[in-house]
N, C-alpha and C positions, 0 to 999 in steps of 0.2 A: 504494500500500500504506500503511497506518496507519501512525503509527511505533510500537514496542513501549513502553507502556506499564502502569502499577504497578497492581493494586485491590485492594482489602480484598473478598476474597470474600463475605464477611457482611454487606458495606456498613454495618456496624452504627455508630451515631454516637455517639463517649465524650461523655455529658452530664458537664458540670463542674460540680460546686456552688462556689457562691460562698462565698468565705472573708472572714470578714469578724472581724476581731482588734477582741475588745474590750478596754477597760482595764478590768479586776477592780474596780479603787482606785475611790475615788469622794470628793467633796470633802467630808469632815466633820471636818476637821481629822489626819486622819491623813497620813503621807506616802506619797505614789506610788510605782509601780515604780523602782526607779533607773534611771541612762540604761544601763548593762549589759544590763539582762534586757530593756528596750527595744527596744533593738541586738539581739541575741539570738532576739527572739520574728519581728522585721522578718527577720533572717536567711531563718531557718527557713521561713516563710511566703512570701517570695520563691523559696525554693530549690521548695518544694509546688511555685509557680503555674509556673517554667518546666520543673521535670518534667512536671505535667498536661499541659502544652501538647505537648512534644517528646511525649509520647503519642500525645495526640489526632491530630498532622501525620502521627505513623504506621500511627493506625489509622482516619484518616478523609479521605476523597478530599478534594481541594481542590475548594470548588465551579467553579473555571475548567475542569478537564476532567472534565466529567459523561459519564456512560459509563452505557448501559444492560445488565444482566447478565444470562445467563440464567437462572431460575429454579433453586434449587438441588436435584439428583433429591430426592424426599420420603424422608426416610426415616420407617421406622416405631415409632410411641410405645409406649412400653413397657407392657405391658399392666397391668391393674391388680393388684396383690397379689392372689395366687393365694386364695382361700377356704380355709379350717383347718377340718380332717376334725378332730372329738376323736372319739379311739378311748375306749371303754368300759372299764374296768380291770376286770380280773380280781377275783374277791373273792381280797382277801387283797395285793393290788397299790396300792399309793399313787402311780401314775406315770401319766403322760397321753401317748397317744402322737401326735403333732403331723405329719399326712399333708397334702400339697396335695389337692384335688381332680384327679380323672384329668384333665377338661377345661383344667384350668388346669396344669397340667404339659403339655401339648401347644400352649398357646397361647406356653408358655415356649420352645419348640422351635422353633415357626415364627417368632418375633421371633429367636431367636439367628443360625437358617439366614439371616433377611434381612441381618442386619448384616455375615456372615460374608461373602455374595453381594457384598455392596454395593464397589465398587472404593474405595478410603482414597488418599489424598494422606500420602507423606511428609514429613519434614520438609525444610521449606526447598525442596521441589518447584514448580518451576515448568513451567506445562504452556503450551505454545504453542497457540493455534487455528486457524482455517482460512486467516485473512486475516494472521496475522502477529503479532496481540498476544500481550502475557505474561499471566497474571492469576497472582497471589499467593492460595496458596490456603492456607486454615488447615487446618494440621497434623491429619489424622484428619476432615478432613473428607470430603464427597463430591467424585468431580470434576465439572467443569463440561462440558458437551457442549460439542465442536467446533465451535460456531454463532456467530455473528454477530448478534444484533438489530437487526431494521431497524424501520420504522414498518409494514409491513404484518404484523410476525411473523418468527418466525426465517427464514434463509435460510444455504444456505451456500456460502461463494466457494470460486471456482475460480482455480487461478493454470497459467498458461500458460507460463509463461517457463523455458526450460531445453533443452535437445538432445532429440530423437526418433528415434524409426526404427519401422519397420513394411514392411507388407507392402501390394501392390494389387493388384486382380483387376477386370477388364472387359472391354468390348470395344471395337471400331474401326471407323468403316466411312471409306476414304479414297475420293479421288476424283482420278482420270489423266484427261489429257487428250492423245491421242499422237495423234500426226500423222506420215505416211510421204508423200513427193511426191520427182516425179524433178525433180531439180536443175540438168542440167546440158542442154545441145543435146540434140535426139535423136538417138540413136546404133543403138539396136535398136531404140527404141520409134518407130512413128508418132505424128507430132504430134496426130494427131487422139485418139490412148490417154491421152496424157499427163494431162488433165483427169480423167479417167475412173477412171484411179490415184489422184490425190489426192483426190478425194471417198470414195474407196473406204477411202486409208487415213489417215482423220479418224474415231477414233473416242474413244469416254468411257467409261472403265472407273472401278467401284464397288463395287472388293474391299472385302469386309467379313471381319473376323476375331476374335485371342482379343489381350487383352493382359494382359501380369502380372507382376510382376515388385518390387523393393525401393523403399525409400524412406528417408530419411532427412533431419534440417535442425535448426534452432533457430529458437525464438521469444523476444521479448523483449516482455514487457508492461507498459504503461505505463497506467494506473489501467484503461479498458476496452479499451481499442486493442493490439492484437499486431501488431508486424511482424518478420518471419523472412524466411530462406531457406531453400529447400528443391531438394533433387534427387533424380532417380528412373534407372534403370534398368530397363528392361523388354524384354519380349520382345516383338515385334509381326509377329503373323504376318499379312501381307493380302499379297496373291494375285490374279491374273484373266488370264483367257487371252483372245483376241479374232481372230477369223478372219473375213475376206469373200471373197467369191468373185464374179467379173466375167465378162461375155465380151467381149471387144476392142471396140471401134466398129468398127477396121478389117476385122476378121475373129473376126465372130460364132462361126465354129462352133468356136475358139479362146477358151479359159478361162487367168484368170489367178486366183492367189491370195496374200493378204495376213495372216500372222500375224504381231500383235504381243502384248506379256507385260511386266508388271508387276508386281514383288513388292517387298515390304521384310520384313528379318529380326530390327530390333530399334530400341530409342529411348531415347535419354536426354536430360533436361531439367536446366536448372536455373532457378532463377524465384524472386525474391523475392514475398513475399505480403504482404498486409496487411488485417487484419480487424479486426470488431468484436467485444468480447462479450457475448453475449444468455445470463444464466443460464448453464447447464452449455452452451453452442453458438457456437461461434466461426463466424462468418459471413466468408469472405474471398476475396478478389480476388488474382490471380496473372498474371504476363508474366515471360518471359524469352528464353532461347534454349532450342531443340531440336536434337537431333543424330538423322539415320539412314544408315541404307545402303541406296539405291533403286536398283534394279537393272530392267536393260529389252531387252528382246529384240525380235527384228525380224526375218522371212526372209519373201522373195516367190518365186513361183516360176510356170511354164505349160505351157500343153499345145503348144508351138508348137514349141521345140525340144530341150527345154525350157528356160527361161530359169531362173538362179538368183544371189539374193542374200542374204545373211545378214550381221546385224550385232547382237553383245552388246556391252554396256556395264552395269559397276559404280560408282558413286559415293555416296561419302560423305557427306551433304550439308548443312550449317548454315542452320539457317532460326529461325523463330520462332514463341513461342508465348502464349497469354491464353487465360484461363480463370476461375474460382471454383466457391464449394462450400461445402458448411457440416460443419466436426467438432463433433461432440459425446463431450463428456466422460462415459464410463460409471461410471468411481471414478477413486481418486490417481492414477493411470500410464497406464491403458489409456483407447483413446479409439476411436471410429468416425467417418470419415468418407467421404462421398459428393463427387465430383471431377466436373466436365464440363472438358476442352481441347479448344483449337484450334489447330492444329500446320500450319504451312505451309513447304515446301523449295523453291518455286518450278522451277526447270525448268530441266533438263538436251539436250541437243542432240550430235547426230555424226551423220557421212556413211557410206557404205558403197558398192561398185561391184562393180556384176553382175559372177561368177566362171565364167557360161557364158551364151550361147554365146560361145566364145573370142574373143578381139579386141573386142570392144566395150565402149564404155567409160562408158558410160549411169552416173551417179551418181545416188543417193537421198539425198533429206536427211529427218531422224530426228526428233523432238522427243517430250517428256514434262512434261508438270506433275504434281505432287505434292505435297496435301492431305491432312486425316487429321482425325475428330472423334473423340474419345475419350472414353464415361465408364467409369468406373471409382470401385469401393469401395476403400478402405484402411482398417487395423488398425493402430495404432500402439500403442507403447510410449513413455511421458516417461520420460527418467531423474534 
């Protein structure tokens, strides 16, 4: 950021004329000024040159910090004296009556209406601009746009630095990888099924859903560069159901079957960011942690005695996440931006043991991996 500095809105430069003291007297035998009005005249003349000066430092920029200004609005020139209507006197009237022209009374209306329009500078008003400077502006004058001058033309800066919040909306599509196999000796199952089950229950579910939910962080910027943190809360709903169906190796005319279930109900992150900035468009990079709750179900079941097993499981689960996106600033406070994440919990695991037929003691082993890509819009607010 600039540092805030001083300008003569007029830029106008006090020319100083040169004072240059003569002596009156002159050598023709008369005598010269005495050393008093000498003294006196040097006084005075020095007191002149250092008020011009104390002036001029006030009303003229030092040439060390040259500054380019913006054009000041135009206003408009006072029209010219209206034309003078003489009215004709009366016989018997000695008097002249002294009317503007109609047109020129309405050219006097439309200059009054501009000046009235025109926004004025108090006294002693100082106006801040986009990037930070002060400029001093003369009393009654116009003010200066909120702009900056660069070498290609105005522009105006944007500042990123301060707390946020807002709102997101997108969608999800994750990715399970669950696997159901028996674990233990066979005990109901023939060895020869055993294979036959775990191919069966290897499978890849690609619930896809809604996500949505708040946001909030701060940023700090440092001439183009922003780095913040930021955290969200969301809703994520993803989903998928998965069912196979078999018929024994040992006995064909015997069918088994295998569903499994994957869901999650929500998601929050936190994630430091760090971008650049392009214009009104913050371009940035994001990694942190992710939080959800991934939940998974499991029941087998057959046509032989029937056989039954069932096993749920809920967890919580800490993983991680990297992303970017670009926001763009719409005016002072509100912003839009566009988000891609990649959000991993890695993988959860549990046993479960067939509940019929009675006495056998056949175990299953469980597993789940959980992924998740996310894009998603957000609306924020800076405050």
């Amino acid at each position: 950021m600039a540092s805030a500095r001083h300008a003569d809105y007029n830029a106008s430069q006090l020319s100083q004329e040169k004072m240059n003291i003569w002596n009156d007297s002159y050598d023709d035998g008369r005598s010269s000024l005495s050393g008093r009005a000498r003294a006196a005249l040097f006084a005075l003349a020095s007191i002149a040159l250092v008020g011009a000066g104390a002036y001029g430092l006030y009303r003229v920029r030092t040439p060390d910090e040259p500054e380019t200004l913006a054009d000041p609005a135009p206003v408009p020139e006072h029209p010219a004296p209206a034309p003078i209507q003489v009215a004709a006197a009366k016989p018997g009237e000695a008097r002249l009556a002294l009317t503007p022209a109609p047109d020129a009374v309405l050219q006097d209306e439309e200059y009054r209406d501009a000046v009235a329009d025109a926004p004025k500078v108090g006294k002693d008003e100082r106006l801040k601009d986009a990037v930070g400077d002060f400029r001093l502006l003369k009393p009654g004058g116009d003010k200066v746009p909120q702009t900056t001058i660069g070498k290609s033309g105005p522009t105006t800066a944007w500042n990123w630095t301060g707390p946020y919040a807002g709102v997101v909306l997108g969608a999800g599509i994750g990715k399970s990888s669950m696997r159901t196999s028996v674990a233990s000796p066979p005990d109901y199952f023939l060895p020869q099924d055993i294979g036959q089950i775990g191919d069966l229950g290897s499978r890849n579910a690609t619930p896809l859903g809604f996500v949505g939910g708040v946001e909030g962080g701060y940023n700090y910027q440092v001439n183009s560069v922003v780095f913040g943190l930021e955290g969200d809360l969301d809703a994520l709903q993803l989903s998928q159901h998965e069912t196979q169906t078999g018929n024994y190796n040992s006995s064909p005319a015997n069918t088994f079957s295998l569903s499994q279930h994957v869901s999650t109900d929500w998601l929050a992150t936190l994630r430091p960011r760090a971008g650049v900035v392009l214009d009104k468009t913050l371009v940035f990079a994001t990694a942190g942690a992710a939080v959800t709750k991934f939940k998974y179900d499991e029941e087998f079941t057959d046509t032989f005695s029937p056989a039954l097993a069932r096993q749920s499981m809920s967890e919580t689960r800490v993983g991680w996440t990297v992303g970017g996106g670009a926001e763009y600033s719409l005016q002072a406070h509100w912003s839009l931006k566009a988000e891609y994440l990649y959000a991993d919990f890695g993988k959860i695991s549990t046993t479960s043991m067939l509940t019929a037929p009675a006495g056998k003691t056949d175990v299953f082993a469980h597993s789940a991996t959980f992924n998740v890509h996310i894009v998603r819009l957000g609306l924020n607010y800076r405050f």
